[in-house]
C-alpha positions as CSV (number, residue, x, y, z in Angstrom):
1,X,54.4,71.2,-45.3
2,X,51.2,72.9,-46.1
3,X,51.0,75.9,-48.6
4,X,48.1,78.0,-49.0
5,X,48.0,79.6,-52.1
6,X,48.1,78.9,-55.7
7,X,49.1,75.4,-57.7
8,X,46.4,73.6,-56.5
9,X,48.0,72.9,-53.6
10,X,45.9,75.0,-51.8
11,X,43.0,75.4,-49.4
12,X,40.2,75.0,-51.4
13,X,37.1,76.4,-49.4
14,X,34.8,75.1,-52.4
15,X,35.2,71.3,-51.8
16,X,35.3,71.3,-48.2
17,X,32.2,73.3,-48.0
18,X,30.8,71.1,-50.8
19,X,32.0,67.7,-48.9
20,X,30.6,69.4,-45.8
21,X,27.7,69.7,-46.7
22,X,27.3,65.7,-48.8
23,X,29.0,64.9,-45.1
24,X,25.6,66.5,-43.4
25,X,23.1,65.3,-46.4
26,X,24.5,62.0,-46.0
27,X,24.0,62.4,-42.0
28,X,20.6,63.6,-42.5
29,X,19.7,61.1,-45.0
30,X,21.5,58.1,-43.1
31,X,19.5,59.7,-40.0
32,X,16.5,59.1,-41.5
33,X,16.2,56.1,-43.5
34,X,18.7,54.1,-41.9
35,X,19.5,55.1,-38.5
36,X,16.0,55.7,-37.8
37,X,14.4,52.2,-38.7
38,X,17.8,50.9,-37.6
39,X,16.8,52.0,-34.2
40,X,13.3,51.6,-33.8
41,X,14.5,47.3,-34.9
42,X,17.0,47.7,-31.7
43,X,13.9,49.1,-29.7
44,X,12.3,46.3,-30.7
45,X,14.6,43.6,-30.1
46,X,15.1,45.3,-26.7
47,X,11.8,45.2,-26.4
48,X,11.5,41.7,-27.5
49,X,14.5,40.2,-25.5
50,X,13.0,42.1,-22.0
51,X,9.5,40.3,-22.6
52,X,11.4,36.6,-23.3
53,X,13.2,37.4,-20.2
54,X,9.8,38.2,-18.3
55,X,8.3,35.6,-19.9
56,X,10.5,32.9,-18.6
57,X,10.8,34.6,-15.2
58,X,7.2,34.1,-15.1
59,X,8.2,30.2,-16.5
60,X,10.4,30.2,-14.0
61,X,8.2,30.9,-11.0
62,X,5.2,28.9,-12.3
63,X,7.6,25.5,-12.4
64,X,9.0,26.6,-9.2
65,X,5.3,26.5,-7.8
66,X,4.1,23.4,-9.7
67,X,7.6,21.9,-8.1
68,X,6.3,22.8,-5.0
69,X,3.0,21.5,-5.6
70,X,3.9,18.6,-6.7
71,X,6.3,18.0,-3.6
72,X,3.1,18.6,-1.3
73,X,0.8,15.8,-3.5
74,X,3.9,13.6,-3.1
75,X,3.8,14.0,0.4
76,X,0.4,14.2,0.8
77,X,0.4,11.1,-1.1
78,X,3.1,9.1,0.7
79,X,1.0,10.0,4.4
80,X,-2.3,8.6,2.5
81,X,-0.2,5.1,1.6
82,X,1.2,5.1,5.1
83,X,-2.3,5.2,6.4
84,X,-4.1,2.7,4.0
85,X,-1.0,0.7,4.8
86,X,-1.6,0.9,8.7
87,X,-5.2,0.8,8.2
88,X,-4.7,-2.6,6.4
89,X,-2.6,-3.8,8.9
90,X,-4.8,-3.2,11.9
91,X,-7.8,-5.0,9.3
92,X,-5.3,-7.9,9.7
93,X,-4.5,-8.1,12.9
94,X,-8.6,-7.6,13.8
95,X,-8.9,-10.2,11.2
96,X,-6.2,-12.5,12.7
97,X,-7.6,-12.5,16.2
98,X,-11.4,-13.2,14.6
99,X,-10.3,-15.8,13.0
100,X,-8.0,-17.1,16.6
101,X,-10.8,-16.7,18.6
102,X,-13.6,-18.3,16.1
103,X,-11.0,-21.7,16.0
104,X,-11.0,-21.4,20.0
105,X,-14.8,-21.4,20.0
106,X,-15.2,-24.5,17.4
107,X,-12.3,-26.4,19.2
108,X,-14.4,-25.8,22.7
109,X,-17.1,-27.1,20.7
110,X,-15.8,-29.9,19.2
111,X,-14.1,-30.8,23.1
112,X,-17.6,-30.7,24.4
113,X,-19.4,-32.6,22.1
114,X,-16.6,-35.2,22.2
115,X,-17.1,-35.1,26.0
116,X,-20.6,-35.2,25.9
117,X,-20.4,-38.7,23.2
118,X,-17.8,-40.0,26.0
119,X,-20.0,-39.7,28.7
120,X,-23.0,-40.9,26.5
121,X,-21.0,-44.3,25.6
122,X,-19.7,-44.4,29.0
123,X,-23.2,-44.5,30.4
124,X,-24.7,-46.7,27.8
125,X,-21.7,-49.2,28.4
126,X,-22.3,-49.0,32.1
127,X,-26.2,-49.8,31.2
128,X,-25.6,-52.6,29.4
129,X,-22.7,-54.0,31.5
130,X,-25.3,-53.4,34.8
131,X,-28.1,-55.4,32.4
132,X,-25.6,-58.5,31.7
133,X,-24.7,-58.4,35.3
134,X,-28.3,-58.4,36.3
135,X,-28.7,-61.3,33.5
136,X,-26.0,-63.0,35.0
137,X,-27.2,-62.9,38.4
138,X,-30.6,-64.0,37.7
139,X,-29.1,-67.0,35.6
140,X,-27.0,-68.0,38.7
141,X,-29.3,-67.1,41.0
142,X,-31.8,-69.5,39.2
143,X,-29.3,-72.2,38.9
144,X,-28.4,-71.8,42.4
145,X,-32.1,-72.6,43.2
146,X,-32.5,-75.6,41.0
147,X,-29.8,-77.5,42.6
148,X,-28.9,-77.2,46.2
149,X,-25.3,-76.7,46.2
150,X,-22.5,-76.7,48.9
151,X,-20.2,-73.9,49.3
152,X,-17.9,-75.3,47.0
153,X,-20.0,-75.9,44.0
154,X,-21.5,-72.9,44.4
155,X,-18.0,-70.8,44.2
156,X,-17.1,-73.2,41.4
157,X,-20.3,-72.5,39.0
158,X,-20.0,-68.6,39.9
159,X,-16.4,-68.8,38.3
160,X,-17.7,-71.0,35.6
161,X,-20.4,-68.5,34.2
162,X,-18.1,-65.2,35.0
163,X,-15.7,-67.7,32.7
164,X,-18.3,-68.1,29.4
165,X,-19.6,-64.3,30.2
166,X,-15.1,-63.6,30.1
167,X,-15.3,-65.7,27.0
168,X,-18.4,-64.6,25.1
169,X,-17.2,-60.6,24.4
């Protein structure tokens, strides 16, 4: 139980007032030089932790845009390789035909100049096979004249000389 009065028991309006007052000194003082600079640090590590959050929000975006960037040069890169890559393929194929057709052209060369040497041998052959038969038949006809022959001798020395001409090649 709780006695006012005397004994020192008491209510003592002295020491409350006095602690009331240390209470509000200490408040005041606490208020000022602690609480104060206490709070303006908070402000500033508010402060501080709302611009880092901006800041990589803004981080955030730019990456998002060089991402996106970077996805259009990759495709932008990818439909240049796909048309080098056609572009050398057609090259090829133009190439491929030049190179067809120019083998065509130098193997219808070749085929007419081997034709044209053909027909050249095949005509000089026939001249000098028409000049040996002329020879021949100058040389029979000349023998024929220097000796009157019968039919017989005459068929025999014919086959005698086509024999040595035969023989002589």
């Amino acid at each position: 139980m709780f006695v006012l009065g005397a004994g020192g028991h008491g209510f003592n309006g002295g020491d409350i007032a006095f602690q009331l007052i240390m209470f509000l000194l200490l408040m005041f003082l606490l208020r000022k030089y602690a609480f104060g600079p206490l709070m303006g640090v908070m402000k500033q590590r508010e402060e501080h932790i709302a611009n880092e959050i901006e800041q990589a929000e803004k981080h955030h975006q730019e990456a998002k845009k060089l991402a996106e960037e970077q996805r259009e040069l990759m495709k932008k890169s990818r439909q240049e390789a796909q048309a080098l890559i056609e572009e050398a393929r057609k090259l090829g194929e133009e190439q491929k035909e030049q190179i067809i057709q120019a083998a065509r052209a130098e193997a219808e060369r070749l085929k007419e100049a081997a034709k044209k040497e053909i027909a050249q041998e095949k005509e000089q052959a026939m001249a000098a096979l028409r000049q040996q038969v002329a020879s021949l038949s100058v040389l029979i006809a000349s023998k024929v004249i220097e000796k009157e022959l019968s039919e017989q001798d005459q068929a025999k020395l014919i086959s005698e000389y086509i024999q040595e001409v035969g023989e002589g090649r």
